[in-house]
N, C-alpha and C positions, 0 to 999 in steps of 0.2 A: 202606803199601807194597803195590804189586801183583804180581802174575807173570802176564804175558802172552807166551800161544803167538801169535807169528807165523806164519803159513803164506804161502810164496812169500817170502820174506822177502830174499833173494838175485838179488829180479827188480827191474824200475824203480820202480813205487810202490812195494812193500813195501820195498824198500831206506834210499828215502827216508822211509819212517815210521818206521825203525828208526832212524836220524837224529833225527828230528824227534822222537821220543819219547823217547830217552833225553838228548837237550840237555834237553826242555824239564818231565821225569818222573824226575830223576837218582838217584830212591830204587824207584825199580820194577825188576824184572829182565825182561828178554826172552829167549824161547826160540825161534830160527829154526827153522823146520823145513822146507826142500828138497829137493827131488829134482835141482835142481840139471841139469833140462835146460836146452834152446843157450839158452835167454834170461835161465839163472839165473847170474850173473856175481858169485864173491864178491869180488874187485877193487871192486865197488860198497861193499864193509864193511868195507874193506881200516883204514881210521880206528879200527872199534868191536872189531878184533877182540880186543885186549887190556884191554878195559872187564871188569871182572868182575862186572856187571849184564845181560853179554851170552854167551848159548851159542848155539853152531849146531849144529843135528842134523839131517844127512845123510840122509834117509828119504822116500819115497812116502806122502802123503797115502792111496792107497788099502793102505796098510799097516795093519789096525782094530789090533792089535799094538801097535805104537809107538804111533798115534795116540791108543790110550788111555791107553796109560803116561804120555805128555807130557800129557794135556787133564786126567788125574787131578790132576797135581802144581799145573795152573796156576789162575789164579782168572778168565783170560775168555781167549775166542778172537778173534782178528783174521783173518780167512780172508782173503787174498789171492790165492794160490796156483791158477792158470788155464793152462792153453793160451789163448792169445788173440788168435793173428795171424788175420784171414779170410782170407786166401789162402791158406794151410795148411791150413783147415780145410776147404778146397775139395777141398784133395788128398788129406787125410787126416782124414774126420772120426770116425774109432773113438777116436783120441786125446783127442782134446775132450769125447765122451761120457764117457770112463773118469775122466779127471782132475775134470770138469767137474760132471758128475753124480755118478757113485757117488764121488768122493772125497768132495765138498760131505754124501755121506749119510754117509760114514762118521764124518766131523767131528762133525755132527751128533748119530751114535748116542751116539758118546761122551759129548758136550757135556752130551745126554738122562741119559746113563746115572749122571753126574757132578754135574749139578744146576749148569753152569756159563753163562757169558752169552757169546750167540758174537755176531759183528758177522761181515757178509757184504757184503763190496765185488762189485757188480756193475756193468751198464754201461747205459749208453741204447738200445745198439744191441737191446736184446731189443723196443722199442717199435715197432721197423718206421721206416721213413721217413716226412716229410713234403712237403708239396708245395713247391718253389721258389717264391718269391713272397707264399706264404701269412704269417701271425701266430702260426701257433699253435705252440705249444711244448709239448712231453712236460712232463707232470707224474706223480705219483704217482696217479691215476685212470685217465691212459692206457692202453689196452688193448694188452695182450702183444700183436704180429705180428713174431716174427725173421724175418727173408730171407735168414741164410748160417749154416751148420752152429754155426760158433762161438755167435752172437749163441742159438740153439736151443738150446743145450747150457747156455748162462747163463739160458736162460731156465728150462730145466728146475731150475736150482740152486736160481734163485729162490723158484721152486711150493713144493718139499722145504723152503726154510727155513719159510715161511708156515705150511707143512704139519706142521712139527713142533709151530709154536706152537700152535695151535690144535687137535692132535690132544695132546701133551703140556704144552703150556705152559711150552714150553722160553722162556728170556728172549732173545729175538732182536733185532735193528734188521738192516734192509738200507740201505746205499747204494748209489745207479744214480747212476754220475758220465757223466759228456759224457768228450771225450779228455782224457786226460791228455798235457802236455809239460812237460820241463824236463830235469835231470841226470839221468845214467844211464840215458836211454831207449835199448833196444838200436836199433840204426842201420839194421833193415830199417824200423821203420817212421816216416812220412810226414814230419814235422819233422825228425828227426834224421837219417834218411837223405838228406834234400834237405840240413840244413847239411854235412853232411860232405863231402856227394857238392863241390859249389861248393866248398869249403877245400882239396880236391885237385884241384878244375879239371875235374870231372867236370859232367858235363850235371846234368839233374834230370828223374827220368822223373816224367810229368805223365797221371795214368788218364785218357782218353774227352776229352772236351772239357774237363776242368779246373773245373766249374762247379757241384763238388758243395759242400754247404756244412757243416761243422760247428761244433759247440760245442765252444771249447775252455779248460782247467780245466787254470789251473798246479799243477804237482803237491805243491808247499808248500801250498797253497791246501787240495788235495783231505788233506794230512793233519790239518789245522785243521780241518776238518769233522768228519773222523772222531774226534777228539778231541771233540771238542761234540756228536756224538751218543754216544759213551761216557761221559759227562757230565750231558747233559741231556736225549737221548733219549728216546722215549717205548717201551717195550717191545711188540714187535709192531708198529711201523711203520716205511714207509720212507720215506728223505729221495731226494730227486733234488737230487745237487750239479753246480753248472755254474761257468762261469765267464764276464766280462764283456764280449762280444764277440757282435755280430748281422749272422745271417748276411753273412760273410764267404766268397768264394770260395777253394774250394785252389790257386787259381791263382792269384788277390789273394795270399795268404796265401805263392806260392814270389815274386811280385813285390817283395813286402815284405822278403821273407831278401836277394833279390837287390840291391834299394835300399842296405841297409846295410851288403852284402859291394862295396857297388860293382862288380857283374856287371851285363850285362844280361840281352836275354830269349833271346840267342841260346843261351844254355844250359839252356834248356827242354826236352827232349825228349817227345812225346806218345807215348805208349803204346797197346795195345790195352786198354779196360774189360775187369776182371773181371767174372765174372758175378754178381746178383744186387743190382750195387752200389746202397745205399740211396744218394737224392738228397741229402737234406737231415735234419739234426740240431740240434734247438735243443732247450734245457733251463730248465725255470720252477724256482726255486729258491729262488720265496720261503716255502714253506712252511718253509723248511730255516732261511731267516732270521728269519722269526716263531716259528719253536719252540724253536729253540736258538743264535739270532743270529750265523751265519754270512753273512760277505761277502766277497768276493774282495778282496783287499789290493789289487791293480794290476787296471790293463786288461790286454790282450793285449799291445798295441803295448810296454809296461814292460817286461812278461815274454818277451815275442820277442826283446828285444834282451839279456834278462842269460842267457836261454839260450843267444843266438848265442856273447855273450861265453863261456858258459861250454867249447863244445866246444870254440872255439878257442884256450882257455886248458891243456884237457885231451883235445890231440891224441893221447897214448900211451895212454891208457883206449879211444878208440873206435879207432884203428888196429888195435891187439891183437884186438877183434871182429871186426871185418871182415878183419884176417889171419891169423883163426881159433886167434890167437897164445892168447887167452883162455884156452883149454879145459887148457895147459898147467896154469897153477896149481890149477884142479881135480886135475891129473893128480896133480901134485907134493906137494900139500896129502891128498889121500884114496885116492891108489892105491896098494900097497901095490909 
């Protein structure tokens, strides 16, 4: 039996690992720990929260305090726990550094100070972009170039994790996953605000000419990885997890929601581009499946359709976000 701290645990993927790890680890304990800002929704743990393998603790990662009382008690870390929209960080990027960097050191000092094993979810976006058209694919060799405050800010986490191992020999694994989609993604970003938006007959806003391309990684998927590098792991290295899908356009990508909402394209709306937007994203993934045999269960197209099914099965979960109805049960649940 293990006891694993959670960080961000009340956000989309950490939600769904919390999920996925107590179905499928029903003798471990989990300890949530969030700060419980707009993207952390405990509605997403609404199922776990009478498991008594499961605590939530309310707290700031840049808290070293707490963070070491909880990292003392547990036996590994799972760091989730990010600011991560780029358009925010456009507007606000002091937050990104604070959460992003010094929380990621704080984890760490503990982890250090503790003798414990921490796992570090990161993202592609610190690799910079690739060329439209080209072959080539980020891997774990690829050289760091962020292009927007967020992806900078993860890349700094990164450096610090590498950096403790090799300065302390702290037991680390990074993973750099491509996007993540599926349940409980909050509904500002791409998939789930385009399903949402079509379910109430809203347009779909479309950045720049629509022709960027990403990699994208069901989010059951991305927590079967993380379980098979806490598993089989190599300490000190990092995996790049993706998922089965080449280069696809985000406008293919709103075509295809639209196909099987039976909408057309009149509900496209094009947008002004953000700045710095990377082109294109793709992820090589076979090291990850030569070391610790990971592969994506479905394509996209499998997973596009049981996530469509799933918001439209659970209209009152993403309505409550976008009618900012959510932040209630925080109120209700920890405000005195």
């Amino acid at each position: 039996m293990s006891k694993l701290l959670v960080t961000g645990g009340a956000g989309f993927i950490g939600s769904n690992f919390i999920h996925y790890w107590l179905k499928n680890h029903p003798k471990d304990k989990i300890v949530n720990l969030d700060k419980l800002t707009y993207a952390g929704n405990l509605e997403n743990l609404e199922a776990t929260k009478k498991n008594p393998k499961y605590q939530f603790v309310l707290a700031d990662i840049c808290d070293s305090k707490i963070v070491s009382d909880l990292v003392k008690d547990c036996d590994l870390i799972v760091h989730f726990a990010a600011e991560s929209h780029v358009d925010r960080s456009i507007i606000n990027a002091g937050e990104f550094v604070k959460t992003n960097v010094l929380g990621t050191q704080i984890l760490l000092q503990a982890a250090k100070d503790y003798n414990k094993r921490f796992h570090h979810i990161s993202t592609d976006e610190v690799f910079g972009t690739l060329n439209l058209g080209s072959k080539e694919k980020f891997n774990e060799n690829t050289p760091y170039d962020p292009h927007s405050p967020y992806s900078a800010s993860k890349a700094a986490s990164d450096h610090l994790v590498r950096a403790y191992f090799h300065t302390h020999n702290l037991a680390v694994t990074i993973s750099n996953c491509s996007n993540n989609f599926g349940p409980y993604q909050f509904p500002e970003k791409f998939l789930p605000l385009a399903i949402t938006n079509l379910l109430e007959g809203k347009k779909v806003p479309v950045y720049g000419d629509g022709l960027y391309v990403r990699d994208w990684l069901y989010v059951q998927d991305h927590c079967r990885a993380i379980d098979l590098i806490l598993e089989k792991g190599k300490i000190g290295e990092t995996y790049c997890i993706g998922g089965i899908i080449d280069d696809v356009s985000n406008l293919d990508i709103i075509r295809r929601i639209l196909n099987i909402l039976g909408k057309d394209e009149s509900m496209i709306e094009y947008v002004k581009d953000r700045p710095g937007h990377d082109r294109r994203y793709a992820v090589d993934w076979s090291k990850a499946n030569q070391e610790i045999g990971f592969t994506p269960e479905h394509d996209f197209d499998a997973y596009l359709k049981e996530t469509i099914d799933w918001y439209s099965k659970n209209a009152k979960w993403w309505q409550k976000i976008k009618s900012g109805e959510y932040r209630n049960y925080y109120e209700r649940q920890y405000r005195p």
